[in-house]
C-alpha positions in Angstrom: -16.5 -155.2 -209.4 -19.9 -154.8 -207.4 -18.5 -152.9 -204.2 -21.1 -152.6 -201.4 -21.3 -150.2 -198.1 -22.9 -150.8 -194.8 -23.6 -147.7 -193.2 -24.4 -144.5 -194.4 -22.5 -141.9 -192.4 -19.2 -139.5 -192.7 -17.1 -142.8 -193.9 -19.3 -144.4 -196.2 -19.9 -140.8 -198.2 -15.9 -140.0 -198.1 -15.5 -143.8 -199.1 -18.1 -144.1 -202.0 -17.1 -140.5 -202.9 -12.8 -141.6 -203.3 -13.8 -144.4 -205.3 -15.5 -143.2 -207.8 -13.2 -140.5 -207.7 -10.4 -142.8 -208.1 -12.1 -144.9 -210.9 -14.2 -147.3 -209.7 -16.9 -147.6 -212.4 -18.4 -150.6 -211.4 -22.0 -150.9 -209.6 -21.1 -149.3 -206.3 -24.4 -149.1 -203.2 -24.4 -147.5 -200.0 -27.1 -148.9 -197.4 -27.5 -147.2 -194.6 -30.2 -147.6 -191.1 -31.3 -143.7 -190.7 -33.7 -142.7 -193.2 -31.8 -139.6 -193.9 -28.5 -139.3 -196.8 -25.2 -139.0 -194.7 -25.4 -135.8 -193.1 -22.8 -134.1 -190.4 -22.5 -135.4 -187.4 -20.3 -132.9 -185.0 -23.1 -129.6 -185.6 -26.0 -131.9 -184.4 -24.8 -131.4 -180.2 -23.7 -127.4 -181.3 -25.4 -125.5 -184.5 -28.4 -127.6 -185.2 -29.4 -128.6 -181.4 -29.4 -124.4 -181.4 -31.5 -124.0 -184.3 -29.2 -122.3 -186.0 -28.5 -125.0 -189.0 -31.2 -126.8 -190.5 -31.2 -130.7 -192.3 -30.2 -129.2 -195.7 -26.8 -127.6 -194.6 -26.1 -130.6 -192.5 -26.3 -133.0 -195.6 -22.5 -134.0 -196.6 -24.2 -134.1 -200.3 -26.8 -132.8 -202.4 -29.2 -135.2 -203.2 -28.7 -134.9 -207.1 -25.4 -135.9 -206.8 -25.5 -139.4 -205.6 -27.8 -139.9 -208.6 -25.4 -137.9 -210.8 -21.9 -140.5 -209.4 -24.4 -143.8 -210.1 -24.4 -144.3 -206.3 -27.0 -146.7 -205.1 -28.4 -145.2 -201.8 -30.3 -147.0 -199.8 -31.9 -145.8 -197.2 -33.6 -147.2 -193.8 -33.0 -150.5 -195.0 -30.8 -152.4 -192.4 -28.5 -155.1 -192.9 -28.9 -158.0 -190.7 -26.8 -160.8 -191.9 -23.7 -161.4 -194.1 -23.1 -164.5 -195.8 -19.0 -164.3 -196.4 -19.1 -167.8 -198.5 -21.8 -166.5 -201.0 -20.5 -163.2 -200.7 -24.3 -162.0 -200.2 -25.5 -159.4 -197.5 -29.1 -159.8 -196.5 -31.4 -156.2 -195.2 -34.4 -155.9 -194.3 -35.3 -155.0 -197.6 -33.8 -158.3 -199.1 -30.7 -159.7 -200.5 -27.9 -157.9 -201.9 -24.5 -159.9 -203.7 -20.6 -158.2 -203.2 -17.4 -158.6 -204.8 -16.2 -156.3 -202.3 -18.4 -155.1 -199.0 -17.1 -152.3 -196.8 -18.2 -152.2 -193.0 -18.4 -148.4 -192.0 -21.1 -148.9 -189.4 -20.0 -146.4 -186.8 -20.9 -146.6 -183.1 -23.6 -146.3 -181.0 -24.1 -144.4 -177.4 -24.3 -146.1 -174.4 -27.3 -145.6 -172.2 -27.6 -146.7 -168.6 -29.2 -149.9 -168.0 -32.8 -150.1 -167.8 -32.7 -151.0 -164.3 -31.1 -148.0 -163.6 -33.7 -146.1 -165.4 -31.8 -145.5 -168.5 -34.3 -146.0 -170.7 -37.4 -144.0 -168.8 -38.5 -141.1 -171.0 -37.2 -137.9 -170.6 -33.8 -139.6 -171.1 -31.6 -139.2 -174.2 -28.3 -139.4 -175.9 -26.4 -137.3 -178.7 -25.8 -139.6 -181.8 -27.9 -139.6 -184.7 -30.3 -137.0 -185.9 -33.6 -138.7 -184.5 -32.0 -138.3 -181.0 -31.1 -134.6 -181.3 -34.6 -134.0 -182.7 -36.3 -135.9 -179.8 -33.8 -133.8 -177.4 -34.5 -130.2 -179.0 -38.2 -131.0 -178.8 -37.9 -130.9 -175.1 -35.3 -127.8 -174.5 -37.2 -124.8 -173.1 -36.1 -122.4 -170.6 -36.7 -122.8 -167.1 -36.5 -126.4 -167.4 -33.8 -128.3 -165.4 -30.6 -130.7 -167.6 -28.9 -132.8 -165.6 -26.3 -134.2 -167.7 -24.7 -137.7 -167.2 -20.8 -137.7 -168.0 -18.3 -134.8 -168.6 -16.6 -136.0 -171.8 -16.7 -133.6 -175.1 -20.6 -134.5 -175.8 -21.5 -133.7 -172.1 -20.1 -130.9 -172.1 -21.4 -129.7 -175.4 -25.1 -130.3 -173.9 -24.5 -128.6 -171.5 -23.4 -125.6 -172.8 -26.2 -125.6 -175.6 -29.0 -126.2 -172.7 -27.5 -123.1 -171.3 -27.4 -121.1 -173.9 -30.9 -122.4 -174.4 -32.0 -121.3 -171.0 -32.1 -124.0 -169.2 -30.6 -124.3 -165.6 -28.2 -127.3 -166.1 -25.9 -130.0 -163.8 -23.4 -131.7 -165.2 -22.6 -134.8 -163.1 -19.1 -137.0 -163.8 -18.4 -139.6 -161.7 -14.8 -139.6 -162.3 -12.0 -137.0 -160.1 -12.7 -134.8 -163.0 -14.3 -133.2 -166.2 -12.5 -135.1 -169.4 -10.3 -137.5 -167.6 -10.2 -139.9 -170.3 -9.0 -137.4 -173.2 -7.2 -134.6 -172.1 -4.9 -132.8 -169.3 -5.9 -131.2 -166.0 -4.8 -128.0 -167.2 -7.1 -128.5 -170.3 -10.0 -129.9 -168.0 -9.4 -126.9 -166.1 -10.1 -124.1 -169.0 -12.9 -126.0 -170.1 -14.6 -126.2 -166.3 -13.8 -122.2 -166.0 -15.3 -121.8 -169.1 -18.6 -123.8 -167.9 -18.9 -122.1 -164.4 -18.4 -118.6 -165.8 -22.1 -119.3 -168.1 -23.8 -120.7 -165.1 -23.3 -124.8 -165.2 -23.0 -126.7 -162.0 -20.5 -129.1 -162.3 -19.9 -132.4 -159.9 -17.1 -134.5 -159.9 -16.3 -137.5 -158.6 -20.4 -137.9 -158.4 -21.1 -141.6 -159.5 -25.0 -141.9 -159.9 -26.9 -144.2 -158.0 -30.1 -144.2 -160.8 -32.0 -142.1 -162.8 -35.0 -141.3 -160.2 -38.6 -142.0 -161.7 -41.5 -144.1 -162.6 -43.4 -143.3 -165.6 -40.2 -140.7 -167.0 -37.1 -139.0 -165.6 -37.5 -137.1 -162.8 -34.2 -136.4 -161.2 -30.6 -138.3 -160.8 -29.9 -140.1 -157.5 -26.3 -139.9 -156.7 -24.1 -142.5 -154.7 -23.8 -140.0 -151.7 -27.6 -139.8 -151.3 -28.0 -136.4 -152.9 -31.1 -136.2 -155.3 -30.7 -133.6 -158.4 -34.1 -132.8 -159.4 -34.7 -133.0 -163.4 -36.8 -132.5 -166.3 -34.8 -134.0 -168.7 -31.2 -136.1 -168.4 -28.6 -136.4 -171.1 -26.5 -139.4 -171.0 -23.2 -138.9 -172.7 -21.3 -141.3 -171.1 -19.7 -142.5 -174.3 -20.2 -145.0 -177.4 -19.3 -148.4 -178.3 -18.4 -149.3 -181.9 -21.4 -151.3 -184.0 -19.8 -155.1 -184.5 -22.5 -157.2 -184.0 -23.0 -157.6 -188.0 -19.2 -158.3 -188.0 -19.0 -160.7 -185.0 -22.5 -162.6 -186.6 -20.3 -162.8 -189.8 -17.1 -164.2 -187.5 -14.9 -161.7 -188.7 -11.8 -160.7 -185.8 -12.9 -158.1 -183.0 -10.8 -156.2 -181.5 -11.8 -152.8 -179.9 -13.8 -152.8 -183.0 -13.7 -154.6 -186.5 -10.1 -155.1 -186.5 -8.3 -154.7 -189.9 -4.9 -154.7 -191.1 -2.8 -151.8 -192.2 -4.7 -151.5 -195.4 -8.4 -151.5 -193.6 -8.7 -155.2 -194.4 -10.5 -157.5 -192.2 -9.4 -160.6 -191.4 -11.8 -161.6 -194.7 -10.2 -160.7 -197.5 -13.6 -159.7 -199.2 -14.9 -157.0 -196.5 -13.1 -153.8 -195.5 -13.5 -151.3 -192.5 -13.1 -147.9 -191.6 -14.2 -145.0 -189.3 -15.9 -145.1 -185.9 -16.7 -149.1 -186.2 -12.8 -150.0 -187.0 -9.7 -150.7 -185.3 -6.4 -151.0 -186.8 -2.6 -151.3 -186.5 -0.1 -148.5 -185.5 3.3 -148.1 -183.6 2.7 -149.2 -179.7 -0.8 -150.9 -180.1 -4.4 -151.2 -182.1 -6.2 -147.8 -182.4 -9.8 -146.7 -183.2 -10.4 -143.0 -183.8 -14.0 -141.7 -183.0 -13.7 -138.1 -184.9 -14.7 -136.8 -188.3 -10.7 -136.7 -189.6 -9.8 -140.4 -189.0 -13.6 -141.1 -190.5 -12.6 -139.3 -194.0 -9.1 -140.2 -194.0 -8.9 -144.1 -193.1 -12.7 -144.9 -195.6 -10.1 -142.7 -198.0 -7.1 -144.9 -197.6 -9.4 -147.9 -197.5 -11.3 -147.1 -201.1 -7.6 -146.5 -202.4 -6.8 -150.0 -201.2 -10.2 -151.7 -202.8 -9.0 -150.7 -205.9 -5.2 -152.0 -205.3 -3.3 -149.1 -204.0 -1.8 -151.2 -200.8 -1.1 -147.9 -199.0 -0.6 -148.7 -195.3 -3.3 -146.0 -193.5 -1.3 -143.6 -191.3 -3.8 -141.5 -188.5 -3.1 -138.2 -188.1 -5.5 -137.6 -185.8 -7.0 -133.6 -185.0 -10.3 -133.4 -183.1 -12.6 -130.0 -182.1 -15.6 -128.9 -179.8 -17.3 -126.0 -179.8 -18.8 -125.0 -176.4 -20.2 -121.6 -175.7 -18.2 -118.6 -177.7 -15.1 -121.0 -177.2 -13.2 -123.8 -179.8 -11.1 -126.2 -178.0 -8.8 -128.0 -181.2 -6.9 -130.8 -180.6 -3.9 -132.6 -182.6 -2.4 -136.0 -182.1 -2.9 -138.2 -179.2 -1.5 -137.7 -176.1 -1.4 -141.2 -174.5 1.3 -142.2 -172.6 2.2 -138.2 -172.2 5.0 -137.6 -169.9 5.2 -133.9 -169.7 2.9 -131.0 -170.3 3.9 -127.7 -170.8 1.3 -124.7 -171.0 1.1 -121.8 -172.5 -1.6 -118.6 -171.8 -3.9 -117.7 -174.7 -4.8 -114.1 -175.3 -8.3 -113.6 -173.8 -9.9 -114.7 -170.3 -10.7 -118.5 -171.7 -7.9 -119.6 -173.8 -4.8 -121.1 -174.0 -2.7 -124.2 -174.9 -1.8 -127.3 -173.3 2.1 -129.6 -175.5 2.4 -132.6 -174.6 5.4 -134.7 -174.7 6.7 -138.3 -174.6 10.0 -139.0 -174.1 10.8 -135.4 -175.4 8.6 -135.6 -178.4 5.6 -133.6 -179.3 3.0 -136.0 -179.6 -0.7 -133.1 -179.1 -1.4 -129.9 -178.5 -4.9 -129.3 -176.8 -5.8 -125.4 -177.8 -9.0 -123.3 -176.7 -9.1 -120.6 -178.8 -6.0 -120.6 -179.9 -5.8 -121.3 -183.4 -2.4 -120.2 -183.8 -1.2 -122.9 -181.2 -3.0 -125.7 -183.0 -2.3 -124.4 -186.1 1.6 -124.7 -185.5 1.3 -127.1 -183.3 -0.7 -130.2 -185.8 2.5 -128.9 -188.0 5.1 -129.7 -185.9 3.5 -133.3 -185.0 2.6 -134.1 -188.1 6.3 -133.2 -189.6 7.8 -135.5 -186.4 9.5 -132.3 -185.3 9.6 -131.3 -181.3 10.5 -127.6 -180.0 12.6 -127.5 -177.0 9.8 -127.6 -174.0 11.0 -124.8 -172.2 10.7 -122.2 -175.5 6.8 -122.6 -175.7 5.4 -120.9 -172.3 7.3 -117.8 -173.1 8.4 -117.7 -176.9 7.6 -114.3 -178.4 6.3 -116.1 -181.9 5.1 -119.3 -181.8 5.7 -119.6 -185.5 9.4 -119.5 -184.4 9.3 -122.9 -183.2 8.6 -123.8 -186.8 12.6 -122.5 -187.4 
């Protein structure tokens, strides 16, 4: 069986990886757009942005050993068409035929529209590794970051650009820092945390335009305040990559969407990590993190080779941001209590949620003891009685 990859990030390595791991002896080829081998994502907006990891550490392989496991890796070659009747995908480097063709494309970040100035340089986003390089180029202190959105990669930015030197605004247009993902108490440690290293932080700020003509100058807001600027980061979030898929005519859905084996609706072509949506109790889900990456291309290279094991999430997430970790376990949608807990130092603590009296995440800034316990209890569907955590002695007790 010829087995074929599109994309060349944290899935595809974990996928081509498990399958020849489970067996898969066949001709197996990775293709992927970046002219790099998959390399880390998460240390690109933390230890590599900060010069402190270089290209060689952030590769998830040596180079030998794709040679070594018979892997086909293509690199900069981009796929532009597949053709599901002849079961043939065609690059820019050609034409390529598939028994089997996996879709672990990813996603890509959203930029403000042009119109808006979105694309003037002096502008960037946090994805791949030419955009961090582009970025880093142009961090020097004394210069002025105004960062677009306070979700996790905002935030990040910022915090590097500080420790950097650089004087920074962070600008959300929503009530608050991390609306989408997390608590108020949690928003609240991590805006502390900011303002105690110097970041100005506005919220509910929506922009009126990136201010310049021949590069980025400054932000315009709504209210008619003008931020000056050197450079502007736009993390504003990503959208999963489904224009190959929706060319082919495969189902969208918040992503490729698959079945509960990482099928798509063609039974040829598979799916998994940032690009791929799939079934679970109470709706669709696409994760956009490193674990559901490794785990679903995992559960997915099991199922190429005939495993049928339905992929379960068990989502856990992390950001680094100054001296500080925040970790995070399950998904705390539809959350109808939060209980809180104080963490030992002066930035720290722990944020249970609950649904219908069931632990379903634990947010923890440096606090790995919380998390640590806490990822057990959800991923072991067991809840501790709310009203033990704030004040329990041990937290290992709740384990009991």
């Amino acid at each position: 069986m010829r087995i074929v990859i599109l994309g060349a990030g944290q899935a595809a390595a974990s996928m081509a990886a498990r399958l020849r791991a489970k067996g898969h002896d066949g001709p197996l080829t990775v293709i992927g757009a970046e002219p790099v081998a998959p390399y880390q994502r998460p240390p690109l907006s933390k230890a590599y942005l900060l010069g402190q990891m270089g290209l060689d550490r952030l590769l998830l392989r040596a180079p030998e050993w794709w040679a070594e496991q018979r892997i086909e890796l293509r690199l900069g070659e981009t796929a532009t068409a597949i053709d599901r009747a002849a079961k043939r995908v065609t690059t820019s480097a050609g034409q390529l035929p598939y028994d089997a063709l996996a879709l672990t494309l990813g996603a890509a970040p959203r930029r403000l529209p042009a119109a808006l100035g979105g694309d003037l340089p002096g502008t960037h986003v946090i994805r791949g590794l030419a955009d961090v390089d582009a970025l880093a180029a142009q961090m020097r202190p004394g210069r002025r970051l105004v960062v677009i959105g306070g979700g996790y990669i905002g935030l990040e930015a910022a915090a590097v650009a500080r420790k950097l030197g650089l004087e920074v605004t962070l600008v959300e247009a929503a009530p608050r820092i991390l609306g989408r993902v997390a608590a108020a108490e949690t928003a609240e440690m991590i805006r502390a945390l900011h303002l105690a290293h110097g970041v100005e932080i506005l919220e509910g700020a929506p922009i009126q335009r990136i201010a310049g003509t021949t590069r980025a100058e400054g932000v315009a807001l709504a209210d008619g305040r003008q931020l000056p600027a050197d450079l502007v980061v736009m993390g504003i979030g990503v959208l999963p990559e489904t224009t190959l898929a929706a060319t082919a005519g495969l189902t969208l859905q918040d992503g490729i969407a698959t079945d509960a084996f990482g099928r798509t609706s063609d039974p040829a072509i598979w799916a998994a990590g940032d690009c791929a949506s799939f079934p679970q109790p109470g709706g669709r889900l696409r994760l956009e993190s490193v674990g559901g990456a490794i785990d679903m291309a995992e559960c997915v290279a099991d199922n190429m080779l005939g495993a049928n094991r339905p992929y379960a999430a068990r989502p856990w997430f992390w950001s680094d941001q100054f001296d500080a970790k925040l970790q995070i376990a399950g998904l705390n949608s539809g959350h109808d209590r939060i209980v809180t807990r104080p963490g030992d130092g002066q930035h720290g603590g722990s944020v249970w949620y609950f649904r219908d009296a069931r632990l379903i995440a634990v947010d923890a800034l440096n606090d790995a003891r919380a998390y640590m316990i806490g990822k057990r209890l959800i991923e072991a569907g067991r809840s501790p009685d709310p009203d033990l955590i704030p004040s329990a002695p041990d937290l290992k007790a709740l384990l009991a």
